[in-house]
C-alpha positions in Angstrom: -54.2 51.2 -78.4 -56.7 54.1 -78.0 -58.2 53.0 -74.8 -54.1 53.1 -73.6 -53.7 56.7 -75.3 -57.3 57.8 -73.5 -56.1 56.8 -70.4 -52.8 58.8 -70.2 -54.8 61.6 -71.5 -57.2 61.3 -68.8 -54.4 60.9 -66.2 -52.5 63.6 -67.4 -55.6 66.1 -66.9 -56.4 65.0 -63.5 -52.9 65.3 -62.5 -52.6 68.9 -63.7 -56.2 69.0 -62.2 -53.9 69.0 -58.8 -51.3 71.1 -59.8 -50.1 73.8 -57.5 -50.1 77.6 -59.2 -48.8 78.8 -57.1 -45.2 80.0 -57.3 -42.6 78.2 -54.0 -45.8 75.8 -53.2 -45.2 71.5 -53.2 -47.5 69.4 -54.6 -46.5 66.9 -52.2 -47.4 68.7 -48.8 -47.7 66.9 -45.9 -51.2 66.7 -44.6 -51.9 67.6 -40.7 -52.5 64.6 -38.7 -54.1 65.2 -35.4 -54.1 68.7 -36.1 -53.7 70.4 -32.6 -52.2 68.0 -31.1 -48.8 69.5 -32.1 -46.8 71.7 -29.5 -44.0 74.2 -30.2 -40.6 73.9 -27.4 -37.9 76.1 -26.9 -34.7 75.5 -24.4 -34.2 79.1 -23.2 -31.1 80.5 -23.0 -29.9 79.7 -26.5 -26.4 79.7 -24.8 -26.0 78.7 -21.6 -22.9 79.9 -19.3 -21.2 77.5 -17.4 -21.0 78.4 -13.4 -18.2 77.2 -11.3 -19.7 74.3 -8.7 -18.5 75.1 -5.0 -19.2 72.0 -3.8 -17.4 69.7 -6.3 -17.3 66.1 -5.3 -17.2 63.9 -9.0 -19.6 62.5 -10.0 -22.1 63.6 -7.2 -21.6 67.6 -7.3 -19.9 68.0 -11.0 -17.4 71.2 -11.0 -19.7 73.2 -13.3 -23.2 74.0 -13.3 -25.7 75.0 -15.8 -29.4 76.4 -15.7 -32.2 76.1 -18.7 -35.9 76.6 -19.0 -37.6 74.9 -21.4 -40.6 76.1 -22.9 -43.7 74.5 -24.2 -46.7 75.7 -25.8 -49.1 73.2 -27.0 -51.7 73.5 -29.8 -55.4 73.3 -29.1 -55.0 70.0 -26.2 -53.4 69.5 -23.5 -50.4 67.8 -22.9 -48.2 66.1 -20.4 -44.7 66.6 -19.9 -43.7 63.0 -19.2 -39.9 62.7 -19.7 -36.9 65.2 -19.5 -33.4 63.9 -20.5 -29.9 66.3 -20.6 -27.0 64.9 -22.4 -23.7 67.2 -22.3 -20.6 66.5 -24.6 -18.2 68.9 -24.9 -16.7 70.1 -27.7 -14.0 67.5 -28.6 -17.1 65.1 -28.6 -15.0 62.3 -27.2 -16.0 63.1 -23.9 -19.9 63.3 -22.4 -21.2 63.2 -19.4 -23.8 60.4 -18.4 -27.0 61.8 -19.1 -29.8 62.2 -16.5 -33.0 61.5 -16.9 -35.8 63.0 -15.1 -39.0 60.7 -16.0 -42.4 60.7 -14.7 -43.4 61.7 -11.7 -40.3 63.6 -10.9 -42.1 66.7 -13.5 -44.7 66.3 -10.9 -43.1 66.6 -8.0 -40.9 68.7 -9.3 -43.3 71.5 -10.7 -46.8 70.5 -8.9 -48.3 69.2 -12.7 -46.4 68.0 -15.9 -49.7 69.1 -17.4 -49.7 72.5 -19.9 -53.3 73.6 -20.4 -54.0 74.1 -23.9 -53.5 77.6 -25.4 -50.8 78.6 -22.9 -47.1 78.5 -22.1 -45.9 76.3 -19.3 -41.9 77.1 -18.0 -39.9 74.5 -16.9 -36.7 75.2 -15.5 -33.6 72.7 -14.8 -30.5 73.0 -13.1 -27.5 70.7 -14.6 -24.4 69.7 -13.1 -21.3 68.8 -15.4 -17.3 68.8 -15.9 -16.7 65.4 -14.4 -14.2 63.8 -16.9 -15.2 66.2 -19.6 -14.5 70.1 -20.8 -16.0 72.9 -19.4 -17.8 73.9 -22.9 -20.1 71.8 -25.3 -23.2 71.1 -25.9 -26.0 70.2 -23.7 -28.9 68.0 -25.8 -32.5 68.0 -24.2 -34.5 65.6 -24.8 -38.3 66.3 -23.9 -40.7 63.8 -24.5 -44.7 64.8 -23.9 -48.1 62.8 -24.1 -51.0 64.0 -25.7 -54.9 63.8 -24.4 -55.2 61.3 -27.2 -52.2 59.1 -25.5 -50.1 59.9 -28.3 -46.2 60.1 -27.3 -44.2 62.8 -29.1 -40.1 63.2 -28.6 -38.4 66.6 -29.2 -34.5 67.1 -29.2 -33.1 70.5 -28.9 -29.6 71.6 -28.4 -28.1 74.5 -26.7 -24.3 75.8 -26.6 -23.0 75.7 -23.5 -19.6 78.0 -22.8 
């Protein structure tokens, strides 16, 4: 029975051993994996204005047209931008457009390198045609999926407004 009471005594000290003081700080933190490897993204504009098409013929030349850059910073590596995929639905959400993927090499040959240097900001910008069979306003989900020098695969959604 003591040997039981020493041992919750014991545990109880080491686990306030570990105890955070300070004020608005988890205990339960996540711990950095890879740390670098991480890279911040951003979808610029935060709204995107819908341009009329002049050449509309559905589904090849959609009546509207939008235009984004997306941004990407990475940590201390490199990375590679390997995948881009747009998804628009408009704002009933019953209708979307199909969604157009723009996979390896077509960064490359679109931009010259799908790599971003570590320590710097790469722009990517897209052009996105839309309206067949759906509304003129919605959202337009961007789906950016990058490699790491390590090999590591990491998938970021971000989602703009589009009027």
């Amino acid at each position: 029975m003591c040997k039981s009471k020493f041992a919750l005594a014991l545990l109880a000290a080491l686990m306030a051993a570990c105890t955070s003081t300070e004020p608005g700080v988890s205990d339960t933190r996540p711990s950095a994996i890879g740390v670098g490897s991480s890279a911040q993204m951003e979808v610029v504009p935060a709204v995107v204005t819908a341009r009329p098409n002049t050449r509309v013929s559905c589904p090849d030349n959609p009546p509207f047209l939008g235009s984004i850059s997306v941004n990407i910073r990475p940590g201390v590596s490199a990375i590679t931008l390997t995948d881009v995929r747009l998804r628009f639905t408009d704002t009933t959400g019953a209708f979307s457009a199909p969604q157009v993927t723009l996979p390896a090499p077509v960064p490359t040959q679109q931009f010259g390198s799908g790599l971003v240097a570590a320590r710097t900001v790469a722009q990517f910008p897209f052009s996105f045609g839309f309206g067949c069979g759906t509304g003129r306003t919605g959202t337009l989900i961007v789906i950016v999926v990058t490699t790491d020098d390590r090999g590591r695969s990491n998938v970021n959604e971000m989602n703009v407004r589009v009027q």
